[in-house]
N, CA, C and O atoms as CSV, one atom per row, in Angstrom:
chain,resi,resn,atom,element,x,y,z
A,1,UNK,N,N,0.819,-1.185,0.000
A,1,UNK,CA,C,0.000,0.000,0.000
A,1,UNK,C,C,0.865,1.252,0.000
A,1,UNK,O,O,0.594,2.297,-0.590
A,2,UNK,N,N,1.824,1.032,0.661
A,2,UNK,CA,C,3.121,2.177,0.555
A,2,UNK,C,C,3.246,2.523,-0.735
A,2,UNK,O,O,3.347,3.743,-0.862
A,3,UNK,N,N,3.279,1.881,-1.809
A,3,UNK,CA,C,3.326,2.180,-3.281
A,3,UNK,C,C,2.457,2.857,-4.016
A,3,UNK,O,O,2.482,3.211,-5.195
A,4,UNK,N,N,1.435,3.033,-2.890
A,4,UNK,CA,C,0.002,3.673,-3.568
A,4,UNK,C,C,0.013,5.281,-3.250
A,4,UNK,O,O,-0.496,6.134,-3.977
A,5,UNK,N,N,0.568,5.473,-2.250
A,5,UNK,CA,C,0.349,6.741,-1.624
A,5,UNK,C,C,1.244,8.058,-2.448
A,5,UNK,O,O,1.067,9.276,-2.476
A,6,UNK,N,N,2.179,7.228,-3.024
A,6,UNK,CA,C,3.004,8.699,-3.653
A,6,UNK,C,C,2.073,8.283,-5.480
A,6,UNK,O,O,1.998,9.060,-6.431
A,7,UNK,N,N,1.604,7.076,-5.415
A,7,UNK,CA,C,0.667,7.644,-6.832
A,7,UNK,C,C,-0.507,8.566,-6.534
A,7,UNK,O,O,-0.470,9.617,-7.175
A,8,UNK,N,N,-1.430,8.433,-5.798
A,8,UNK,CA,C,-2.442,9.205,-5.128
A,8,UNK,C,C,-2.123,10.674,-5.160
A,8,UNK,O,O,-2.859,11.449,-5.771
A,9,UNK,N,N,-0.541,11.276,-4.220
A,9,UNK,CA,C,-0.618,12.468,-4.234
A,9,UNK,C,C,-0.683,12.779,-5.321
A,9,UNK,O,O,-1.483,13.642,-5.682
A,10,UNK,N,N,0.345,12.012,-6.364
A,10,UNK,CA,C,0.775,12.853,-8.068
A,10,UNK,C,C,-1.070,13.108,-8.682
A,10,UNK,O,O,-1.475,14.237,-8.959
A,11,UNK,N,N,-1.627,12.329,-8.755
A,11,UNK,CA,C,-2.681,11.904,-9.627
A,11,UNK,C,C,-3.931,12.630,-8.895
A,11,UNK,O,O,-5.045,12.704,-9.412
A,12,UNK,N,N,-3.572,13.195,-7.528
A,12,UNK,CA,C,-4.451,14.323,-7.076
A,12,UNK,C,C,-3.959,15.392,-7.135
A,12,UNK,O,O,-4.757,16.271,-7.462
A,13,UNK,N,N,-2.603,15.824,-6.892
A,13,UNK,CA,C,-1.931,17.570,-7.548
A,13,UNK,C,C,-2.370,17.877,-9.012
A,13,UNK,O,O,-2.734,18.934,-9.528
A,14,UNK,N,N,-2.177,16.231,-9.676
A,14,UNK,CA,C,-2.631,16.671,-11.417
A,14,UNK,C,C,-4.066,16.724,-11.766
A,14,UNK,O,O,-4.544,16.539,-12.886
A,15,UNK,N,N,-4.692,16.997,-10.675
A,15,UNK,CA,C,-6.731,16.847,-10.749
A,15,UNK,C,C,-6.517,17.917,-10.137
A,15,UNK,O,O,-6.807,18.812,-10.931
A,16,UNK,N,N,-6.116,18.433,-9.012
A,16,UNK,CA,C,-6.069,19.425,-8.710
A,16,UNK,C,C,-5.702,20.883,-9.797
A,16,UNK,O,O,-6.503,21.817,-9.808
A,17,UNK,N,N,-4.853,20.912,-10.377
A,17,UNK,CA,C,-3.554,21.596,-11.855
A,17,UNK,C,C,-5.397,21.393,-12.433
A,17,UNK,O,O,-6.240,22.279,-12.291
A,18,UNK,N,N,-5.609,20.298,-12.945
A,18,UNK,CA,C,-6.501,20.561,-14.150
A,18,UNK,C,C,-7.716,21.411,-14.074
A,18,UNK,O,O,-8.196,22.072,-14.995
A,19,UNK,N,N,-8.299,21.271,-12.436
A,19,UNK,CA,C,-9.504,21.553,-11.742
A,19,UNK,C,C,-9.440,23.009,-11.674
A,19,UNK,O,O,-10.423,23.738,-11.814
A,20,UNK,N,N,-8.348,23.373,-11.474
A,20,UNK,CA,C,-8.358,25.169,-10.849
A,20,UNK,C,C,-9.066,25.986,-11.687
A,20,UNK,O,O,-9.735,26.889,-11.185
A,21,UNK,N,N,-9.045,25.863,-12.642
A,21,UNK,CA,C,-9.759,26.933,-13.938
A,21,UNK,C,C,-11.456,26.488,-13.397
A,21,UNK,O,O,-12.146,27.321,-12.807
A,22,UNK,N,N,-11.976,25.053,-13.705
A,22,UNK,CA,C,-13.082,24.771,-13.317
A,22,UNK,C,C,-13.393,25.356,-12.051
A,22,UNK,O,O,-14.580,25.655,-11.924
A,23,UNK,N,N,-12.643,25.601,-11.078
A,23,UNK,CA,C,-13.080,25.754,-9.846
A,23,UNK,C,C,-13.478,27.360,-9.778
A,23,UNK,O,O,-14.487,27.695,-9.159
A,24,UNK,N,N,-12.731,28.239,-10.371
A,24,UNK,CA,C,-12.510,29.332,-10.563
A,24,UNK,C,C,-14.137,29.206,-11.319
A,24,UNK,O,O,-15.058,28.947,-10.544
A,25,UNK,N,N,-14.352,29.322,-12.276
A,25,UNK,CA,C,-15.150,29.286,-12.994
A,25,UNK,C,C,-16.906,28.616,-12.908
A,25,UNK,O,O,-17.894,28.885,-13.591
A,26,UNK,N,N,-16.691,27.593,-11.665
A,26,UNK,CA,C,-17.782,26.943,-11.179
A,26,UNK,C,C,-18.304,28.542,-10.294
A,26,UNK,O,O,-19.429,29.036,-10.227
A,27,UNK,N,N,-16.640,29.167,-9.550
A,27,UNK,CA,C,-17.247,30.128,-8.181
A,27,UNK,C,C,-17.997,31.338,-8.881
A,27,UNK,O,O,-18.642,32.090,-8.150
A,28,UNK,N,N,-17.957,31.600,-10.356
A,28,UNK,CA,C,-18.258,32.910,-11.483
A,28,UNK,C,C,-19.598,32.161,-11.522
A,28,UNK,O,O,-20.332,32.726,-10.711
A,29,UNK,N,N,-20.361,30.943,-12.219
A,29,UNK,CA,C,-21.162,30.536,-12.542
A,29,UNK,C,C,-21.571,29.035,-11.836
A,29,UNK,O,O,-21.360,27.970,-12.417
A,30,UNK,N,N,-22.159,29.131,-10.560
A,30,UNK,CA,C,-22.485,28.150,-9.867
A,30,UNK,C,C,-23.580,27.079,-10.254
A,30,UNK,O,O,-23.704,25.999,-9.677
A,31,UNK,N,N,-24.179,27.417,-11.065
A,31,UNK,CA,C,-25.388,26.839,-11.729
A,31,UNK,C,C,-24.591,25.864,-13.002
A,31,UNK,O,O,-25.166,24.801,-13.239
A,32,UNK,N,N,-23.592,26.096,-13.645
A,32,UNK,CA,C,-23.112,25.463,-14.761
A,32,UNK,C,C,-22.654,24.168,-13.890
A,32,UNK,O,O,-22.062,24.170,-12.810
A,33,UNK,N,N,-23.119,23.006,-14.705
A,33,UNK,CA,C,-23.707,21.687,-14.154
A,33,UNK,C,C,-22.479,20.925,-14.847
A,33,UNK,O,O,-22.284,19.866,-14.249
A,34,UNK,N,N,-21.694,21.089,-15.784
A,34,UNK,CA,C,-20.412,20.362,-16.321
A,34,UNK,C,C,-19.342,20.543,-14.813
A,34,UNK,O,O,-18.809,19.569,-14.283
A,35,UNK,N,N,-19.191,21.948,-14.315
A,35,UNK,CA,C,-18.090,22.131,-13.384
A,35,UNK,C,C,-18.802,21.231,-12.285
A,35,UNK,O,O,-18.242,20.252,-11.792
A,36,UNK,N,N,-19.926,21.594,-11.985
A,36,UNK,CA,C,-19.881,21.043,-10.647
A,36,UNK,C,C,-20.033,19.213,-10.773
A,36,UNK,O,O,-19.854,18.263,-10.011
A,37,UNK,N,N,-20.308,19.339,-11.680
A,37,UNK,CA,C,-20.027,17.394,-11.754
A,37,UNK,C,C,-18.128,17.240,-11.488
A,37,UNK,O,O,-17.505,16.580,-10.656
A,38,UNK,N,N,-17.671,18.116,-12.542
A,38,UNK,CA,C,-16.055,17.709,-12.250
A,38,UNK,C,C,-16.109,17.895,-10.457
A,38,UNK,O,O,-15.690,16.920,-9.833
A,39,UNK,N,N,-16.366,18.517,-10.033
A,39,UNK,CA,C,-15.423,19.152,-8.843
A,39,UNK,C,C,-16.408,18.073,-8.374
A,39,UNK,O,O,-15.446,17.352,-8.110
A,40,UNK,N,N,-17.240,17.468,-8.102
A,40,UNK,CA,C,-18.036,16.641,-7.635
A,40,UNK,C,C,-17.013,15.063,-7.659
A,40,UNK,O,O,-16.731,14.308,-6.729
A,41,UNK,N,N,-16.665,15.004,-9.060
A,41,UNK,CA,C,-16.158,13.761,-9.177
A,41,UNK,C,C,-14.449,13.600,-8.633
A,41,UNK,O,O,-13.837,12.536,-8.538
A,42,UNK,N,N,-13.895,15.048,-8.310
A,42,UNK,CA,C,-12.626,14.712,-7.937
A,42,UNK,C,C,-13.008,14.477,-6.402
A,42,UNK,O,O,-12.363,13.552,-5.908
A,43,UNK,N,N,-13.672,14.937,-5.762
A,43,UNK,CA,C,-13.772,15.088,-4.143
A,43,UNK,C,C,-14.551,13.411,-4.058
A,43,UNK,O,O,-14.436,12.877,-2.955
A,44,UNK,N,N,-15.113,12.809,-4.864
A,44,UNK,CA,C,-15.421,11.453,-5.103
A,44,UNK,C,C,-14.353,10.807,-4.706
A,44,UNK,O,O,-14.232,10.429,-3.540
A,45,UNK,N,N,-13.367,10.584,-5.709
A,45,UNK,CA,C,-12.281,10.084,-5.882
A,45,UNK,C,C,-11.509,10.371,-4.921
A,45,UNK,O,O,-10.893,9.399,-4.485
A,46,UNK,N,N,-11.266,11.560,-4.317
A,46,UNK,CA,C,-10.416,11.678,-2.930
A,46,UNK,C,C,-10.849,10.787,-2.484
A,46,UNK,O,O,-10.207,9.747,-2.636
A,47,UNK,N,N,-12.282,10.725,-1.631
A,47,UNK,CA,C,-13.086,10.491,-0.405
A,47,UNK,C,C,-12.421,8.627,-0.523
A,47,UNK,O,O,-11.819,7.881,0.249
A,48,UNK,N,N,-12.935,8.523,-1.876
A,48,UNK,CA,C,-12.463,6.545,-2.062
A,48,UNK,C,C,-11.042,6.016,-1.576
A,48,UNK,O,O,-10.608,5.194,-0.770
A,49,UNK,N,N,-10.507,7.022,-2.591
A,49,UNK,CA,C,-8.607,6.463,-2.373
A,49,UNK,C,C,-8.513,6.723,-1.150
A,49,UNK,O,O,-7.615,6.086,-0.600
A,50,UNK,N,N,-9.226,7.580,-0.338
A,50,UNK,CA,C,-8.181,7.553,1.071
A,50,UNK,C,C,-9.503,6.602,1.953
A,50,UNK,O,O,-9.291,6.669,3.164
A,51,UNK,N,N,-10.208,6.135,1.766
A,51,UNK,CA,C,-10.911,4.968,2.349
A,51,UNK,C,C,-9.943,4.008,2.116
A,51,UNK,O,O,-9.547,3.623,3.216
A,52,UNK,N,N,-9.396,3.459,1.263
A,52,UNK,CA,C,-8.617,2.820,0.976
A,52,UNK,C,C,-6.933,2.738,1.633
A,52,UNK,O,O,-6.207,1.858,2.094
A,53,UNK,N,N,-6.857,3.956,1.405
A,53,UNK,CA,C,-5.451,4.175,1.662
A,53,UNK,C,C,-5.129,5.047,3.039
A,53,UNK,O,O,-4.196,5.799,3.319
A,54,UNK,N,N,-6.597,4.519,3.957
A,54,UNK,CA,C,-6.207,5.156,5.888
A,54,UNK,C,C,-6.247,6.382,6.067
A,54,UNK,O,O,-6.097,6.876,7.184
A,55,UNK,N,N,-6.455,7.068,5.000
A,55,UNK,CA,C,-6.112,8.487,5.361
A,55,UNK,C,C,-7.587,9.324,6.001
A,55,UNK,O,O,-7.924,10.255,5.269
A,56,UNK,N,N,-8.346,9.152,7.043
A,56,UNK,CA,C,-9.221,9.799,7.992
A,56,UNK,C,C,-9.384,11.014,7.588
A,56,UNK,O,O,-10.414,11.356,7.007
A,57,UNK,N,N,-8.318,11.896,7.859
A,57,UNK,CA,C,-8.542,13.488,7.573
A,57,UNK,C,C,-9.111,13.940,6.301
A,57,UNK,O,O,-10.058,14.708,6.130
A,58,UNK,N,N,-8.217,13.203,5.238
A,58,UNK,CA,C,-9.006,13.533,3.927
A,58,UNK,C,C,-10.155,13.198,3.544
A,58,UNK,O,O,-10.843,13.890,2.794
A,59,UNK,N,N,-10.639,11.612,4.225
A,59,UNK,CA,C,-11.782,11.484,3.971
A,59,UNK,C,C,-12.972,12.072,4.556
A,59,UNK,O,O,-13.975,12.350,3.898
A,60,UNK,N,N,-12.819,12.294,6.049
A,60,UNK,CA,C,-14.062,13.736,6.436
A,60,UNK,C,C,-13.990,14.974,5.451
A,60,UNK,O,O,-15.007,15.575,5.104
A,61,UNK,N,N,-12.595,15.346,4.984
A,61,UNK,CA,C,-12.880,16.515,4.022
A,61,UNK,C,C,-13.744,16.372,2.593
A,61,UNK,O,O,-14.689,17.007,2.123
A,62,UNK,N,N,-13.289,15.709,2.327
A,62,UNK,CA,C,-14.312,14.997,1.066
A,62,UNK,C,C,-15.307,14.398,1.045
A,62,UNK,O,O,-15.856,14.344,-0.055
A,63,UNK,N,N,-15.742,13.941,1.798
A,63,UNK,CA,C,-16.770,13.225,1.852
A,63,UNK,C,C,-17.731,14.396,2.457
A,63,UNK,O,O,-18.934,14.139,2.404
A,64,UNK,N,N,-17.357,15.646,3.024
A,64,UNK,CA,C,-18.538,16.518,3.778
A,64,UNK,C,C,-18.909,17.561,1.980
A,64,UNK,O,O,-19.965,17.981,1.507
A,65,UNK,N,N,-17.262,17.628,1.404
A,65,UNK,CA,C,-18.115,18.368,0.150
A,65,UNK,C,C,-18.659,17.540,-1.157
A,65,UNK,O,O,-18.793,17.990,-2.295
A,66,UNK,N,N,-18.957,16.112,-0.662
A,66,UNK,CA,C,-18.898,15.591,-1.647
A,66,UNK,C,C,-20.902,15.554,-1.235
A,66,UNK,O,O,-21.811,16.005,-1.932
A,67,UNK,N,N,-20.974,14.953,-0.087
A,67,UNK,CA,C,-22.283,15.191,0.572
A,67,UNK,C,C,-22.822,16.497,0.534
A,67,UNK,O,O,-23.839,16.450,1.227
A,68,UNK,N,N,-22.671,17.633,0.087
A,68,UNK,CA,C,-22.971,19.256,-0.287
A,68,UNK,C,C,-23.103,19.303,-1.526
A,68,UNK,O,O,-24.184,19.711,-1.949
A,69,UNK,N,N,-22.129,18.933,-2.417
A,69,UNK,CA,C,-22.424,18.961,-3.931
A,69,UNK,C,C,-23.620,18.067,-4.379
A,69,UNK,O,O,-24.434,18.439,-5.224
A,70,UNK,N,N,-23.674,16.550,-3.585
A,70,UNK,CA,C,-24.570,15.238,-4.128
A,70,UNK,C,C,-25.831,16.312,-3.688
A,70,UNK,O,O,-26.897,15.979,-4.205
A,71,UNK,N,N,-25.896,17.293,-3.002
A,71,UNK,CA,C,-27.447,17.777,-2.851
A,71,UNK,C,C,-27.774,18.530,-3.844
A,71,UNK,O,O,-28.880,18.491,-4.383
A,72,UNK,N,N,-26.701,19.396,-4.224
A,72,UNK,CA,C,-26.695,20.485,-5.178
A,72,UNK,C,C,-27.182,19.756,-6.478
A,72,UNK,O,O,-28.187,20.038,-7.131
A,73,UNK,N,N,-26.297,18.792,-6.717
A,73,UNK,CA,C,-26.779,17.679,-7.949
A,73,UNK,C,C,-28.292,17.468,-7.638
A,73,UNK,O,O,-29.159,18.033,-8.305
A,74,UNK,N,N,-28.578,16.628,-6.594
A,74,UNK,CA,C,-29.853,16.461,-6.724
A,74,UNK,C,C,-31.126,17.366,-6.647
A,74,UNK,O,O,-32.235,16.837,-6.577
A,75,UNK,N,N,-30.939,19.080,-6.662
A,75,UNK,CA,C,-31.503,19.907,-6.446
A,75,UNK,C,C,-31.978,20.105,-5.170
A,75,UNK,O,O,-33.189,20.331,-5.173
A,76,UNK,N,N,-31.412,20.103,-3.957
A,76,UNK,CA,C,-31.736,19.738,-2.805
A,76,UNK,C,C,-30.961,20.886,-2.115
A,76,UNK,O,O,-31.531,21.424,-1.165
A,77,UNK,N,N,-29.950,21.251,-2.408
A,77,UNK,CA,C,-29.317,22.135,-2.004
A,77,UNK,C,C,-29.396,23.400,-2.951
A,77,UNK,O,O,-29.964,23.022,-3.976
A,78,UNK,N,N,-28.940,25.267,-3.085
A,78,UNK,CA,C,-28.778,25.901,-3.816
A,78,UNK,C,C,-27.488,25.789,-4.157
A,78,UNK,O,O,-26.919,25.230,-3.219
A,79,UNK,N,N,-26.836,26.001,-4.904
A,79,UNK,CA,C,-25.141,25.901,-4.969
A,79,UNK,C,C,-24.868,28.112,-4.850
A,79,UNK,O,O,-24.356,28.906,-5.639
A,80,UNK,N,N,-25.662,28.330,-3.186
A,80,UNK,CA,C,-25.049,30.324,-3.397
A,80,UNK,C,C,-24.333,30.309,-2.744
A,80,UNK,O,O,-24.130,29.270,-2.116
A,81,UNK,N,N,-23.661,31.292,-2.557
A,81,UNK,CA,C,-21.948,31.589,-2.156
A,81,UNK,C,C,-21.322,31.223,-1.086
A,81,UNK,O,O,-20.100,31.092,-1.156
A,82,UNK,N,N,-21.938,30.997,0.026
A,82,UNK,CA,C,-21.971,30.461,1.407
A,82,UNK,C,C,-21.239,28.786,0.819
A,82,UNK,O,O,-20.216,28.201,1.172
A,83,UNK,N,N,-22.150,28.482,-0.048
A,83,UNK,CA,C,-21.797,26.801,-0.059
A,83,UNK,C,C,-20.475,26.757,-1.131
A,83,UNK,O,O,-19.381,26.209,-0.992
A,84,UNK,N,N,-20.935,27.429,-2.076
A,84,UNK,CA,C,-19.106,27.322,-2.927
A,84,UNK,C,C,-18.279,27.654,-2.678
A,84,UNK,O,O,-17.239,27.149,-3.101
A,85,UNK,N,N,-18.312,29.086,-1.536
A,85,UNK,CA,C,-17.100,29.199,-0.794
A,85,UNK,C,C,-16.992,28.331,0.481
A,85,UNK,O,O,-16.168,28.650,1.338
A,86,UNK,N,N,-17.732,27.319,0.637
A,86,UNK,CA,C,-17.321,26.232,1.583
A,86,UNK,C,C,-16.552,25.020,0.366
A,86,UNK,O,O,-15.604,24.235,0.317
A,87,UNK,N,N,-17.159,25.282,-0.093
A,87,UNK,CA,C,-16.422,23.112,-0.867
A,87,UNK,C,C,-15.068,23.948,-1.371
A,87,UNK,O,O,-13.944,23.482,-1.183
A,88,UNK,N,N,-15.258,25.059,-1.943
A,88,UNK,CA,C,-13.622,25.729,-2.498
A,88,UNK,C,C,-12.676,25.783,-1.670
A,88,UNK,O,O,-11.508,25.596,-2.012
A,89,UNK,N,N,-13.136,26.118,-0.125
A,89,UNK,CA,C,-12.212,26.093,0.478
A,89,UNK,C,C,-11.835,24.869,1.083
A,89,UNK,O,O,-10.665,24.794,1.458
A,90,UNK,N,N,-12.848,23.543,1.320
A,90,UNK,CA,C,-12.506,22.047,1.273
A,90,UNK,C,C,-11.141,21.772,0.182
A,90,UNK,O,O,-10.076,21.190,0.384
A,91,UNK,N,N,-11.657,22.424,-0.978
A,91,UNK,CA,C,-10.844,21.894,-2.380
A,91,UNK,C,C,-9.374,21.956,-1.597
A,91,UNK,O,O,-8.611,21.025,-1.344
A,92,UNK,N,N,-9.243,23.366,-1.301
A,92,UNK,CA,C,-8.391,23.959,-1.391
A,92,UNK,C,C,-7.273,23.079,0.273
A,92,UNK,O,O,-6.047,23.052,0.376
A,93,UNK,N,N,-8.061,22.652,1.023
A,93,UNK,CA,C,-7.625,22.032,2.396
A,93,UNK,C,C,-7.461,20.694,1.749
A,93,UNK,O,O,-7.248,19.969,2.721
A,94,UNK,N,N,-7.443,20.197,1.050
A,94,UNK,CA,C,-7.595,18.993,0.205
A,94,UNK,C,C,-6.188,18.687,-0.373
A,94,UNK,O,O,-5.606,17.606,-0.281
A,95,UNK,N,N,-5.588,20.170,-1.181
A,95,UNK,CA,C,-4.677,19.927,-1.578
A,95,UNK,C,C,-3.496,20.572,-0.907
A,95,UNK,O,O,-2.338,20.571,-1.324
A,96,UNK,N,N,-4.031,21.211,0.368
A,96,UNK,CA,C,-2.847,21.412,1.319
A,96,UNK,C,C,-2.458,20.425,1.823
A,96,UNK,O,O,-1.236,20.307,1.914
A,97,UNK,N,N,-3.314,19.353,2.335
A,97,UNK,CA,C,-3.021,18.327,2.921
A,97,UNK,C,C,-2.246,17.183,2.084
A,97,UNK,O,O,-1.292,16.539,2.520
A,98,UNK,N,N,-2.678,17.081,1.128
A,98,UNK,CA,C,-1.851,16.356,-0.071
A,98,UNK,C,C,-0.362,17.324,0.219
A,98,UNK,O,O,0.548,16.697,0.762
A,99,UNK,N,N,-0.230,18.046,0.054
A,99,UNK,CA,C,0.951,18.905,0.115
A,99,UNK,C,C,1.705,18.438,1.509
A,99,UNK,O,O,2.871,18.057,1.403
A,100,UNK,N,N,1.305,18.448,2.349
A,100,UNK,CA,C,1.923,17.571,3.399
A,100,UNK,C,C,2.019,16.475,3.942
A,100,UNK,O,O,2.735,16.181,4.899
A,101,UNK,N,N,1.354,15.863,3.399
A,101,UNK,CA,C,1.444,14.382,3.269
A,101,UNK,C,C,2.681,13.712,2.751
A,101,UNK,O,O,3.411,12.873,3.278
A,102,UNK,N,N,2.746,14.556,1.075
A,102,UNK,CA,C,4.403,14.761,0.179
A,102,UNK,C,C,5.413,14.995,1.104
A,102,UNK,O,O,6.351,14.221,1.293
A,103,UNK,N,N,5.201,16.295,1.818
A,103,UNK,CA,C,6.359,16.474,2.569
A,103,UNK,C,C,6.922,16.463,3.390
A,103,UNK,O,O,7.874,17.078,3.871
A,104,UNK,N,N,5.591,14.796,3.864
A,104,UNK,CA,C,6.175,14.353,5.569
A,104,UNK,C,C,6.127,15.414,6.278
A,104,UNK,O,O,6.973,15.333,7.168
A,105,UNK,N,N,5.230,16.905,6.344
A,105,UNK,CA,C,5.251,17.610,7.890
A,105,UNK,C,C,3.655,17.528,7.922
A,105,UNK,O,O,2.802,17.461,7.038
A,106,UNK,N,N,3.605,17.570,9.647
A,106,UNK,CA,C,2.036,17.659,9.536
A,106,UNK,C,C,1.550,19.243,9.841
A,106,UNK,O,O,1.959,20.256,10.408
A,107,UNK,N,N,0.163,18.657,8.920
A,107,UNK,CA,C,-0.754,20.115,8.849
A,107,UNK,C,C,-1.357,20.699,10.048
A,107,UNK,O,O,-2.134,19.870,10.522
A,108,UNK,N,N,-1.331,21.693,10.688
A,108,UNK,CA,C,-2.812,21.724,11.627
A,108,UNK,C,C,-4.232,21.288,11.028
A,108,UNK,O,O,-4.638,21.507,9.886
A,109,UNK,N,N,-4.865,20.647,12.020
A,109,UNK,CA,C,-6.012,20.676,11.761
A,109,UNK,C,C,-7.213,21.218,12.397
A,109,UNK,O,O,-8.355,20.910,12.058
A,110,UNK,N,N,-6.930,21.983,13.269
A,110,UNK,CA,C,-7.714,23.104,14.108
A,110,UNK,C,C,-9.103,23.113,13.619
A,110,UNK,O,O,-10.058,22.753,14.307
A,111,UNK,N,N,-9.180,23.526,12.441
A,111,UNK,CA,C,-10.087,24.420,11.908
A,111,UNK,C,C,-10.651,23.715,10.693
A,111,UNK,O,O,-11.153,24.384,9.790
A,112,UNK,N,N,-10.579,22.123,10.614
A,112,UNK,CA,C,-10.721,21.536,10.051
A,112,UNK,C,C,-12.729,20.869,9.814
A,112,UNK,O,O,-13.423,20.372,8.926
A,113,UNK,N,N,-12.870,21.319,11.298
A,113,UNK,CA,C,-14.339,20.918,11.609
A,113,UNK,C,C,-15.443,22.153,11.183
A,113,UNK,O,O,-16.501,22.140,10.553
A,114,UNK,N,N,-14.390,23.572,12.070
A,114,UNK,CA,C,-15.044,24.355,11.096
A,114,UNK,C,C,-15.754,24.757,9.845
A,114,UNK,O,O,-16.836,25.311,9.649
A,115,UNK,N,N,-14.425,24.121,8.733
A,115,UNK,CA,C,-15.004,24.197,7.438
A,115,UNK,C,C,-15.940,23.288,7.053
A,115,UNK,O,O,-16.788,23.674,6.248
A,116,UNK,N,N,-15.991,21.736,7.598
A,116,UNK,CA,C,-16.822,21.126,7.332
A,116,UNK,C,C,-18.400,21.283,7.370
A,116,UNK,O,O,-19.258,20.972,6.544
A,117,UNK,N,N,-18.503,22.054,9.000
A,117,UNK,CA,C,-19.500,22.762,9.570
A,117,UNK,C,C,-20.433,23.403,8.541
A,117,UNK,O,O,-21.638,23.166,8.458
A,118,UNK,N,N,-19.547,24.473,7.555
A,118,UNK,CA,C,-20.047,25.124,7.101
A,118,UNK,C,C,-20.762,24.822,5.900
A,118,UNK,O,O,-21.561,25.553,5.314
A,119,UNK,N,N,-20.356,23.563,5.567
A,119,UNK,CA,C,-20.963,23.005,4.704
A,119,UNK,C,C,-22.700,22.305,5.018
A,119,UNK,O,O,-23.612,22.065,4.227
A,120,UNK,N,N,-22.600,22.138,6.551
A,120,UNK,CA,C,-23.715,20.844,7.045
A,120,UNK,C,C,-24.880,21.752,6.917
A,120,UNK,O,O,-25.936,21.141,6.748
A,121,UNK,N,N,-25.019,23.604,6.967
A,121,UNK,CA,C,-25.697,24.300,7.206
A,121,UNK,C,C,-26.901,23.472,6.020
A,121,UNK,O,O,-26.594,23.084,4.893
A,122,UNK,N,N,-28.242,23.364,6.643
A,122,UNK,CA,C,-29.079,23.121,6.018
A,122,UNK,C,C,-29.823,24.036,5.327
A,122,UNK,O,O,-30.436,24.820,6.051
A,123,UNK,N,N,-29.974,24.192,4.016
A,123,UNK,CA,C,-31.314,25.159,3.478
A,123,UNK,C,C,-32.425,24.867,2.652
A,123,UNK,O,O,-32.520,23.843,1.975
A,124,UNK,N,N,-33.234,25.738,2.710
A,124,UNK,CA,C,-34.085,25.405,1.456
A,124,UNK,C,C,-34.113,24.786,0.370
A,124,UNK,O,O,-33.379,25.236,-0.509
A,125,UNK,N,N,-35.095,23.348,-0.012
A,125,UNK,CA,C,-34.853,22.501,-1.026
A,125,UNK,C,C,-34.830,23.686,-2.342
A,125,UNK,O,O,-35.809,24.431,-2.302
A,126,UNK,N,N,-33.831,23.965,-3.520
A,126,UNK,CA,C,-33.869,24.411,-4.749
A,126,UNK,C,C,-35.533,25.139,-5.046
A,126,UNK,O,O,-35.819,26.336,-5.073
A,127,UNK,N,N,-36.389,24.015,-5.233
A,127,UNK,CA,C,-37.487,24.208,-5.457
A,127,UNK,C,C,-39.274,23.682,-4.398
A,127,UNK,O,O,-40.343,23.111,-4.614
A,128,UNK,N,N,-38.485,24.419,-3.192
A,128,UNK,CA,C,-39.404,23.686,-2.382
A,128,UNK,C,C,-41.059,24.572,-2.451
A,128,UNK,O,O,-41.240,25.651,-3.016
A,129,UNK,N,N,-41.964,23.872,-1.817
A,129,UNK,CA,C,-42.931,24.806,-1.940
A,129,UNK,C,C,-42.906,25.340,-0.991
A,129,UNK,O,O,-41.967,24.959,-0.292
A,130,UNK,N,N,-43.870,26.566,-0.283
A,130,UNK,CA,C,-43.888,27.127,0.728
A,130,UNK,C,C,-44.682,25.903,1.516
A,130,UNK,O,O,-45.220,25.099,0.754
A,131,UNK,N,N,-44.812,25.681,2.753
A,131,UNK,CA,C,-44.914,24.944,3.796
A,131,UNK,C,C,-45.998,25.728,3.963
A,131,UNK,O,O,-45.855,26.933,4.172
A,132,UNK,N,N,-47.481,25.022,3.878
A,132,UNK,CA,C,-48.899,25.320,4.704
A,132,UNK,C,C,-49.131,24.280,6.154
A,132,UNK,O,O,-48.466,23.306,6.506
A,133,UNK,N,N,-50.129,24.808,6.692
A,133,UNK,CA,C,-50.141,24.666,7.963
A,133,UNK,C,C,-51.894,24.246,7.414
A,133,UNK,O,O,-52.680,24.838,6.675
A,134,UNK,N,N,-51.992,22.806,8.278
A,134,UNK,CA,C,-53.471,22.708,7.630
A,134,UNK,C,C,-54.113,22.006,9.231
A,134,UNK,O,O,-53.622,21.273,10.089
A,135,UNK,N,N,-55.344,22.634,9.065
A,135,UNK,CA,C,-55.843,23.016,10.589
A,135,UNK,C,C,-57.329,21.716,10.220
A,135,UNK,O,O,-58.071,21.675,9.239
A,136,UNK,N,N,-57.292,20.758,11.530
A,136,UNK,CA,C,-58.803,20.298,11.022
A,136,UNK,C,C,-59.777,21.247,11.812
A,136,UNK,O,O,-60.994,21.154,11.651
């Protein structure tokens, strides 16, 4: 499994490299449904490989924006600024941590629950109806 872990970082810095424009570009136009599938499917792929490969920290990170986007997909969530500047900044703790992982020092993780937090905030289904109150 030792053999797996320095493929993982490369093959997530180079999803990461490819993603940045998308990410950039998902945060301009949150509604465009090509980006948020990508950024959907790399935080996928984190969440798995490090099920696999022990890594805990990364997988609460991914797996909380991967559970935020799967709503957004399913129209369940809005994708407004509160929530893309939460998974962006997941993205972005994603590949710090990859970054130290590479370089054998460890990260803080203080503030790690925080960001997740900010993701759990519940809102209004996309297209919910207003909620009546029905009296017998």
């Amino acid at each position: 499994m030792d053999d797996l872990l320095p493929e993982f970082i490369a093959e997530t810095r180079e999803t990461l490299d490819a993603l940045s424009g998308e990410i950039v570009a998902w945060e301009a136009d949150p509604a465009d449904r090509g980006r948020l599938d990508a950024i959907f499917r790399f935080v996928h792929t984190v969440k798995g490989s490090c099920g696999f490969l022990d890594l805990p920290r990364l997988s609460r990170l991914s797996h909380a924006a991967e559970d935020a986007l799967a709503a957004v997909r399913d129209g369940g969530r809005v994708p407004d600024t509160a929530l893309v500047n939460g998974v962006l900044a997941i993205v972005d703790r994603i590949g710090a941590v990859v970054e130290a992982i590479a370089a054998g020092v460890p990260l803080d993780d203080s503030d790690d629950e925080t960001l997740i937090a900010a993701l759990l905030k519940v809102e209004a289904p996309a297209a919910a109806a207003p909620r009546r109150t029905v009296t017998a």
